[in-house]
C-alpha positions in Angstrom: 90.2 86.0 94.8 86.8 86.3 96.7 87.0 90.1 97.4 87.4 91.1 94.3 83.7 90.1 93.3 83.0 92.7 96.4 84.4 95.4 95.7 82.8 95.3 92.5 79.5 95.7 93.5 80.5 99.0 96.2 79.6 102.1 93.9 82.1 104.4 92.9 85.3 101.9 94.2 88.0 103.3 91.6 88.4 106.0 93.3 89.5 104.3 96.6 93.2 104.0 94.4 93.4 107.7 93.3 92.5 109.0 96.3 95.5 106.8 97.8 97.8 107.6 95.0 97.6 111.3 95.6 97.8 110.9 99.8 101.3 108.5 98.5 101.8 111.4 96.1 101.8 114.5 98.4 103.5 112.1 101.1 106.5 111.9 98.8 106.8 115.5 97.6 106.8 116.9 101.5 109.3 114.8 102.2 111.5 115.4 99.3 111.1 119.0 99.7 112.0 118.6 103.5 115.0 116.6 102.6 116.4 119.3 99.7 115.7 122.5 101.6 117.1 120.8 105.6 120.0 122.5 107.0 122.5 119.8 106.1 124.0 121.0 109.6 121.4 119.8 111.4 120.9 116.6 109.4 124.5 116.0 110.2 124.1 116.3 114.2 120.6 114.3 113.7 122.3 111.1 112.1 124.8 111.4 115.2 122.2 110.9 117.4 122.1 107.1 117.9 126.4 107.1 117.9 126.5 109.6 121.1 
């Protein structure tokens, strides 16, 4: 692997994958406070949507 020998010499490249992690991090926690606190009413008439 060529590009590893690359990013090795960019300064300060570890924190290219925290950065990411948290972004992935606070991603997931929206969503799966979205998901807990949705009106399950409305999620019902939402996953109708492609039948009607």
């Amino acid at each position: 692997m060529k590009f590893v020998h690359y990013l090795e010499k960019i300064t300060d490249v570890s924190i290219y994958p925290v950065i990411s992690f948290c972004i992935f991090g606070l991603f997931f926690l929206v969503m799966a406070t979205y998901v807990i606190k949705a009106d399950k009413k409305h999620m019902e008439e939402r996953s109708r949507i492609p039948l009607d």
